[in-house]
C-alpha positions, 0 to 999 in steps of 0.5 A, a space after each residue: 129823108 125816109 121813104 116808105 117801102 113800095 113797090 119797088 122805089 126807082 127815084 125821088 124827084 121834083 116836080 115844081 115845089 114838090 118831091 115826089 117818089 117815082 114807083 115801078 117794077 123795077 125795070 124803069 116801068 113806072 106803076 106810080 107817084 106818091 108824094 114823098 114818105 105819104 101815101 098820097 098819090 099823085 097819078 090821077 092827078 098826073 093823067 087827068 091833066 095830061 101832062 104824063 109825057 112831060 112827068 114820064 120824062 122827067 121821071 125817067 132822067 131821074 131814074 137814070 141819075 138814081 141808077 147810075 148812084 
């Protein structure tokens, strides 16, 4: 599977059925997510239901595993 070139990419992950990519600085700092290869994006989402503790920590075991590949 693709995806498209962000700012940079740090991971891919699930979230429920959906796979998403995870986007930051490059320094495990978290900018945004989109959907996997669309640009839809998920963060309002995310924020407005106040679940980004769960997602932030998800998207940070992620982001470890994507590290050590």
């Amino acid at each position: 599977m693709s995806t498209l070139k962000r700012d940079p990419y740090l991971a891919s992950m699930y979230i429920g059925d959906t796979y998403v990519d995870i986007c930051g600085d490059g320094r495990r700092e978290i900018y945004n997510i989109y959907i996997a290869d669309t640009d839809i994006s998920l963060w309002e989402m995310i924020h407005g239901l106040g679940v980004w503790d769960k997602v932030e920590e998800m998207a940070d075991e992620a982001i470890y595993h994507a590290q050590l590949r």
